[in-house]
C-alpha positions in Angstrom: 0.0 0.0 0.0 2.8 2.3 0.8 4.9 1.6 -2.5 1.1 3.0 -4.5 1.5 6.7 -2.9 2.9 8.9 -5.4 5.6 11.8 -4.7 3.3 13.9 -6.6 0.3 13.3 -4.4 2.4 14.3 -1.2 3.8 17.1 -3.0 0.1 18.4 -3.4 -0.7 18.3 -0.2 2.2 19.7 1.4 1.0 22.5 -0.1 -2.3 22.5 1.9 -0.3 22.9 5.1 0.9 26.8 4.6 -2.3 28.3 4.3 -5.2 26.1 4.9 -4.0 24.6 8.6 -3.2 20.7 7.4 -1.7 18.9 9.8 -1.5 15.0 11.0 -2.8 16.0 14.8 -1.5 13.1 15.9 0.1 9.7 16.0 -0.8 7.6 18.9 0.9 4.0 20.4 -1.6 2.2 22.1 -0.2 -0.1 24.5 -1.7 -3.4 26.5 -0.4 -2.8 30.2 -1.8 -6.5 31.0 1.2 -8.1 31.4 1.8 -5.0 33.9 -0.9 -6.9 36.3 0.0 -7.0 40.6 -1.6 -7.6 43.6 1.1 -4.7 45.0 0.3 -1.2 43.7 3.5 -0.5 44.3 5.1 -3.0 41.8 2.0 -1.9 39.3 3.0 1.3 38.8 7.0 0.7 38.4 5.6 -2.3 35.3 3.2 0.3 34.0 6.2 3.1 34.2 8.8 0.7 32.8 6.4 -0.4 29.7 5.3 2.6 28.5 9.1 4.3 28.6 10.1 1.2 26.8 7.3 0.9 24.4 7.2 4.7 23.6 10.8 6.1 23.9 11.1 6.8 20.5 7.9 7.9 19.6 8.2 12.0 19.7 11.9 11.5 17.5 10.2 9.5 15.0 7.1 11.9 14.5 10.3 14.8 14.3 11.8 13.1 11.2 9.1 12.5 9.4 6.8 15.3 10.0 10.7 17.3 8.7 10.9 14.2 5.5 7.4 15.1 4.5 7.2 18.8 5.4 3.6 17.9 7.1 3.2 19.0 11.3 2.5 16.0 13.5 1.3 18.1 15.9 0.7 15.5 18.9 2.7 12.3 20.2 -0.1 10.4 22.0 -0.1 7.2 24.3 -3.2 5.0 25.1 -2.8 1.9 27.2 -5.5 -0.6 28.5 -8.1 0.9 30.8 -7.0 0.9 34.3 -10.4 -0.2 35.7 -9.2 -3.4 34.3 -5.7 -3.9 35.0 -5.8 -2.5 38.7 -8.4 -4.7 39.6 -5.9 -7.0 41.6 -4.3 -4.5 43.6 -7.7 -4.0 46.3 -6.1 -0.5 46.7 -9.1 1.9 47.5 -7.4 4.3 45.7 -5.9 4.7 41.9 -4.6 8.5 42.0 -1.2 7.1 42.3 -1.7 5.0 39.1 -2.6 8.2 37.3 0.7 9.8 38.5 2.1 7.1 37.2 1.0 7.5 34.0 1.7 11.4 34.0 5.6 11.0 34.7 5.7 8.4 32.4 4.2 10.3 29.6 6.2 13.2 30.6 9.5 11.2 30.6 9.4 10.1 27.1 8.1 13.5 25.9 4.1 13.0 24.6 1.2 15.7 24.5 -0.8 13.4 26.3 -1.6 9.8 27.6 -5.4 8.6 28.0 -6.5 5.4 29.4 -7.6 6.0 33.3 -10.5 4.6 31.8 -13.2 2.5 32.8 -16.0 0.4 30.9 -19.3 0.0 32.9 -21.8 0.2 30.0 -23.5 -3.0 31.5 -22.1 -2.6 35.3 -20.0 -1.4 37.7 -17.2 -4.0 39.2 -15.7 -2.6 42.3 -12.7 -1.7 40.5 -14.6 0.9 37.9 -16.4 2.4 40.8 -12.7 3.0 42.1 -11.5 4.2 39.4 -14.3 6.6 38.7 -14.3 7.9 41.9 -10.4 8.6 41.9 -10.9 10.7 38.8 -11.3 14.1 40.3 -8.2 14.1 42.2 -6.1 12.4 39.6 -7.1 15.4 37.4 -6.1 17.4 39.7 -2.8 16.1 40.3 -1.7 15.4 36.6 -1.2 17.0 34.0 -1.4 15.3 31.0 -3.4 12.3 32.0 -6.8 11.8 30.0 -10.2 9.9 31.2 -13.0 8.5 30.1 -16.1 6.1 30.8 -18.2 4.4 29.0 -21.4 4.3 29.7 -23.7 2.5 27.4 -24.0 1.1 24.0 -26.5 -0.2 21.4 -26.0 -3.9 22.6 -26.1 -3.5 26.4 -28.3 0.0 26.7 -27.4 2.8 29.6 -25.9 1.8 32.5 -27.6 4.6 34.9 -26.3 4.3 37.5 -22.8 5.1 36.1 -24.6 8.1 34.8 -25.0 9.2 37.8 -21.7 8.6 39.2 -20.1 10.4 35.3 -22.3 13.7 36.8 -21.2 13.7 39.8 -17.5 12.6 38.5 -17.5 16.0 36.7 -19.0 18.4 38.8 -16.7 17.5 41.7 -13.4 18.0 38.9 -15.1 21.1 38.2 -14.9 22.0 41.9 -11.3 21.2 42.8 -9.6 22.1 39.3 -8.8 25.9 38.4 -12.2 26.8 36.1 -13.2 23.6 35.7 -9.9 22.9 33.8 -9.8 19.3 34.8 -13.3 18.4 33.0 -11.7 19.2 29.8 -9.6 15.6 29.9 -12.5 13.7 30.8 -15.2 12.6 28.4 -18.2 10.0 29.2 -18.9 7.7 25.7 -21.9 5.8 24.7 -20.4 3.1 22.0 -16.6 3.9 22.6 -14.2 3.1 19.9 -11.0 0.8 21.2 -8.9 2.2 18.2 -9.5 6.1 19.1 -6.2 8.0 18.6 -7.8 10.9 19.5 -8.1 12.9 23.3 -9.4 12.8 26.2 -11.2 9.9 25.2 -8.4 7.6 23.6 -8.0 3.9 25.4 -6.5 0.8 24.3 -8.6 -2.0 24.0 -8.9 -5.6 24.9 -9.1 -6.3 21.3 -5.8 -4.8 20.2 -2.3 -6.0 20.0 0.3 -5.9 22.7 0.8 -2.7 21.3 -0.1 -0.7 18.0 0.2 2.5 15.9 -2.9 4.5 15.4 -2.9 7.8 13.4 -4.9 10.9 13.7 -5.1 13.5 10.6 -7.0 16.7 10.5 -7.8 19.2 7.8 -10.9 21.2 8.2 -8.8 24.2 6.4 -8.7 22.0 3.7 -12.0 21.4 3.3 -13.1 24.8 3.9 -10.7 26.5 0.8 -11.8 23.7 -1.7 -15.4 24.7 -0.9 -14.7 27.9 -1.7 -13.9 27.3 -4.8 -17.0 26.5 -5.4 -19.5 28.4 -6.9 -23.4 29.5 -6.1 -24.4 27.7 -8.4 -22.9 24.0 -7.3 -25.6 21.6 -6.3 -25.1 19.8 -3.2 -24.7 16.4 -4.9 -21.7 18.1 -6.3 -20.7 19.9 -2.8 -20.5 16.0 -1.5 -17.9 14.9 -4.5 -15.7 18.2 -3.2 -15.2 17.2 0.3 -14.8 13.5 -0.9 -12.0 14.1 -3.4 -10.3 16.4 -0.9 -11.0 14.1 2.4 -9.0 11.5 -0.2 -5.8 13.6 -0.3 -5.7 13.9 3.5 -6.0 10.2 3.9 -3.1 9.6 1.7 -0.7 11.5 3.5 -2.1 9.6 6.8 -1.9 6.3 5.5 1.9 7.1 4.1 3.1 8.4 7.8 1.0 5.8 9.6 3.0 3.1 7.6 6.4 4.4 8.1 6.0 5.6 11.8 4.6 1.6 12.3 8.3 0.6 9.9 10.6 2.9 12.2 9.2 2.3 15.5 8.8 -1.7 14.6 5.1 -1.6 15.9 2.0 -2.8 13.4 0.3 -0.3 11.8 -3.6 0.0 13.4 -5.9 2.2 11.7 -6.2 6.1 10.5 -8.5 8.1 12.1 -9.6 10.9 9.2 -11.6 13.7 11.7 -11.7 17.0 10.5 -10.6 18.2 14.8 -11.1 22.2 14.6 -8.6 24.0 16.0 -9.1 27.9 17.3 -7.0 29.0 14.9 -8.8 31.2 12.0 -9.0 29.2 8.5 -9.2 25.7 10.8 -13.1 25.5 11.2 -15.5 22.9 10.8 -18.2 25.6 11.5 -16.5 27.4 8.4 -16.7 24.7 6.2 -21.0 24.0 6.9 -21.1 28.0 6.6 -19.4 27.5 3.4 -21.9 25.5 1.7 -24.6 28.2 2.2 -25.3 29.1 5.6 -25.3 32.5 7.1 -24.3 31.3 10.3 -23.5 27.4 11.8 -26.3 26.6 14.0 -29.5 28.0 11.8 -31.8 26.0 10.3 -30.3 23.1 7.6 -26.7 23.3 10.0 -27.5 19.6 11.0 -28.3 18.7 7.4 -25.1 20.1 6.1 -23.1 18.5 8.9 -24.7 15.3 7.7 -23.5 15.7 4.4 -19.7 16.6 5.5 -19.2 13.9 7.8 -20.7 11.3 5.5 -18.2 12.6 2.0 -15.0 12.6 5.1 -16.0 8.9 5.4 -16.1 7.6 2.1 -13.7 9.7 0.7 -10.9 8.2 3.5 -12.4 4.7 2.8 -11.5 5.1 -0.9 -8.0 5.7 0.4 -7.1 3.7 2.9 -8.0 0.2 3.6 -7.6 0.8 7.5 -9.6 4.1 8.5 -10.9 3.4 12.0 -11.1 5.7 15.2 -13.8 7.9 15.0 -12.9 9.6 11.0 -15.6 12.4 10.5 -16.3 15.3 11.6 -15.7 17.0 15.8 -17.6 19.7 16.9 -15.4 20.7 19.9 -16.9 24.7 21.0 -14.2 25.5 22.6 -11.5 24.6 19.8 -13.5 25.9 17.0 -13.5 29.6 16.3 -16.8 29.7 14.3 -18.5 27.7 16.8 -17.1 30.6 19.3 -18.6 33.4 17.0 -22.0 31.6 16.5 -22.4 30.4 20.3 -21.7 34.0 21.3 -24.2 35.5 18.6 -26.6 32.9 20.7 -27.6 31.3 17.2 -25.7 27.8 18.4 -27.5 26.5 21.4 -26.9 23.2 23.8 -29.8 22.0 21.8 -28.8 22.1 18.6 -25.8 21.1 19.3 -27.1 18.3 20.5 -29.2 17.5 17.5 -26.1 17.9 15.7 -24.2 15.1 17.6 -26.4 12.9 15.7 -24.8 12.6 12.3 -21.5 14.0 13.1 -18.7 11.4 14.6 -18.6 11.9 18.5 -21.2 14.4 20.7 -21.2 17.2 22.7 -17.7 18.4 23.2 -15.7 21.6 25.1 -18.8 22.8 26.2 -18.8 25.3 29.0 -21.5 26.1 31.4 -22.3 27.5 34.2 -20.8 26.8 37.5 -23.7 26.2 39.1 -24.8 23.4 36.9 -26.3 20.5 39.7 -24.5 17.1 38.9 -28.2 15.6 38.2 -28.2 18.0 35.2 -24.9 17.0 34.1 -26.3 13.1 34.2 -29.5 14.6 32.0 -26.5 16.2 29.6 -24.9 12.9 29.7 -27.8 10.8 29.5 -30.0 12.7 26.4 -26.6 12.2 24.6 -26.3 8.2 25.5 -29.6 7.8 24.1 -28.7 8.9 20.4 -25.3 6.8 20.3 -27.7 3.9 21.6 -30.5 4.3 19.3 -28.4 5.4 16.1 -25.5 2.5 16.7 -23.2 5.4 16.9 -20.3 7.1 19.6 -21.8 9.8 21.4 -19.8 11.4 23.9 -20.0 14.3 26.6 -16.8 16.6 27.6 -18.3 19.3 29.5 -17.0 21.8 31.6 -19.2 23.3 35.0 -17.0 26.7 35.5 -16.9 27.7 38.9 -17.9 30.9 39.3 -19.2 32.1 36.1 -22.6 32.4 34.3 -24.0 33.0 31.0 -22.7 35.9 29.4 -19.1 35.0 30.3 -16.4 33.2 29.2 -13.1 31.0 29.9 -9.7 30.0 28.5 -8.3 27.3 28.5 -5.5 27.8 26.2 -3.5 25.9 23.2 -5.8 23.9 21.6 -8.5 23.6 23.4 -9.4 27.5 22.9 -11.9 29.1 24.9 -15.6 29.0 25.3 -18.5 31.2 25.7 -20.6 29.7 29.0 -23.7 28.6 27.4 -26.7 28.4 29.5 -28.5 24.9 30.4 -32.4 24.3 30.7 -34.0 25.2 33.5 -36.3 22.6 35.4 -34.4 19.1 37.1 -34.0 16.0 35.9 -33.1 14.5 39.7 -35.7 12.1 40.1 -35.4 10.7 36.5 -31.2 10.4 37.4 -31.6 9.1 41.0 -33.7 5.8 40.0 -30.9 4.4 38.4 -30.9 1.2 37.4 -30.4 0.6 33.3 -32.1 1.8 30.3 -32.6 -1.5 28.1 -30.7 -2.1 25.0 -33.3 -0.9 22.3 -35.0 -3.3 19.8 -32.6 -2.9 16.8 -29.5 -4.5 19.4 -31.0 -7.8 18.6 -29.2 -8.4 15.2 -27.9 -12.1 15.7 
């Protein structure tokens, strides 16, 4: 597959990266920590230290060489390993902060952006060990810095798991309490139907599924997408619209595949899959919001936004399918507020609401993301939040996912910053009314009708 890319294609789209904001956002090593497995915490965290610095000691050298061979940023060095839920299990420890620490000087040792994992699946139920583990988020937010959660909470085969819900709410509103504005919500992110292949943050993990370890690769390009629409003219049908994004979601892929392949040669780990999601960044010209705005609306989040979204993420799929035999992850299209400067300008015009955001979540590739509201959001709410998004991954056989941010001390009308690439964010307000009654009886939502496919 490698031999088939031509110089000529690479050259092409080297030329996206100058002025339309191309980038590969990241290449990822997931690792399996199973072999990692004690009864003494202690001896835990010195296999889990010692496996990843082995495993990913030349990971941030190799993206340098080729993102300088190819002339294309690799913008993030990523690590996933197995959810800890799982492989802490057998320590009885009450506590996994320490394991989280862990991970953060590990990470930090061989030089990555970020490491996710302190994860724990409980879409059917809770073991002892996920309740652990989701109880020890708040504090190992708070003491790490580049450590990434997540929990998954239901799925089309085994419905909502409730009572985790409830847990994920109040998870996030006590982050939001003990981390400077809420900062510590932004690496955690509740799934319905998580992906075990993800390469992307805060909800990357490496699952039971994979190999011992594997190469997963992240590319972005909403820029991309964005000045080939603009080519377009008025008159361009839709149909043709589609073949656009397609054609130019191809080119990305290529480059993708071709850095996936040799990063997996170099590093002597298998190649896993590319993930093609057009990830907004803050910067100007790097918009998904740009891109629907491009096809003909005034503004992303009026009327026909979740129609056009449909359209993108659908031509991002098939155009990276006709490229790559191995596009997995998520590949489609983020909505991230925080990280996408149109969102910003169309939140703050009060034109993108929590609503149709959330109607948007339902053709696009994950759910409601870097959203900020206000700080006295009740953790019941959050559950709602969580819980109304659950239910569309569940019924549509899709991921859904939640990253939201209570801010302490700040309403509607304000705003925070978080900085780099995850932006900032207008506080957007939340119904009024409760949901605690509906959240407190627990219990599971059953796996809906269409689950039943054997």
């Amino acid at each position: 597959m490698t031999q088939s890319i031509q110089s000529n294609e690479i050259l092409e789209t080297v030329r996206m990266v100058a002025d339309q904001n191309f980038d590969v956002r990241t290449i990822t090593i997931g690792i399996d920590l199973h072999d990692c497995i004690s009864s003494d915490i202690e001896i835990l965290n010195q296999n889990i230290y010692r496996k990843i610095t082995t495993v990913g000691k030349d990971l941030v050298a190799t993206a340098q060489y080729l993102s300088a061979k190819y002339g294309v940023p690799i913008v993030n060095q990523r690590i996933s390993v197995t959810p800890i839920a799982q492989i802490a299990a057998a320590t009885k420890a009450d506590s996994y902060v320490s394991i989280a620490q862990t991970l953060d000087q590990a990470a930090k040792a061989i030089g990555v952006s970020f490491i996710g994992g302190f994860s724990a699946l409980v879409q059917k139920g809770m073991s002892p060990s996920d309740e652990i583990l989701i109880r020890s988020i708040p504090e190992a937010m708070k003491t790490t810095d580049i450590v990434c959660s997540s929990i998954n909470i239901g799925s089309t085969r085994a419905g909502i798991n409730m009572d985790a819900v409830k847990l994920a709410g109040e998870t996030i509103k006590r982050t939001a309490e003990i981390t400077p504005e809420g900062f510590g919500c932004a690496k955690i992110v509740v799934f319905c139907n998580a992906v075990e292949d993800n390469p992307f943050m805060a909800g990357a993990f490496h699952g039971s599924g994979e190999a011992d370890a594997v190469i997963n690769v992240g590319v972005s390009g909403p820029g991309v997408v964005q000045a080939a629409l603009q080519k377009c003219a008025d008159s361009d049908d839709l149909t043709e619209i589609a073949e656009v994004v397609k054609k130019t979601a191809f080119k990305i892929t290529r480059v993708g595949e071709l850095i996936g392949h040799e990063a997996a040669k170099m590093l002597n780990i298998p190649f896993g899959i590319l993930d093609l999601s057009l990830a907004p960044t803050p910067a100007v010209g790097d918009s998904v919001a740009r891109i629907l705005e491009a096809m003909g609306l005034s503004i992303c989040g009026t009327h026909g936004t979740t129609a056009a979204l449909a359209l993108l993420n659908d031509a991002v799929k098939k155009g990276g399918m006709m490229a790559s035999s191995a596009v997995g992850g998520l590949s489609g299209a983020f909505i991230p507020v925080s990280e996408d400067e149109g969102m910003i300008a169309a939140a703050e015009a009060g034109v993108l609401t929590l609503d149709k955001l959330e109607a948007m979540t339902a053709v696009c590739s994950v759910g409601l993301d870097m959203i900020a509201v206000p700080g006295h959001t009740s953790a019941a709410t959050i559950s709602g939040i969580i819980a109304d998004e659950a239910a569309i991954g569940m019924i549509n056989s899709k991921t859904t996912a939640v990253r939201i941010i209570p801010v302490t001390g700040k309403d509607v009308g304000e705003s925070v910053e978080f900085g780099g690439l995850l932006g900032y964010a207008p506080i957007m307000p939340v119904k009024e009314g409760s949901c605690a009654v509906f959240v407190n009886r627990g219990g599971r939502i059953p796996a809906p009708v269409q689950s039943m496919k054997n």
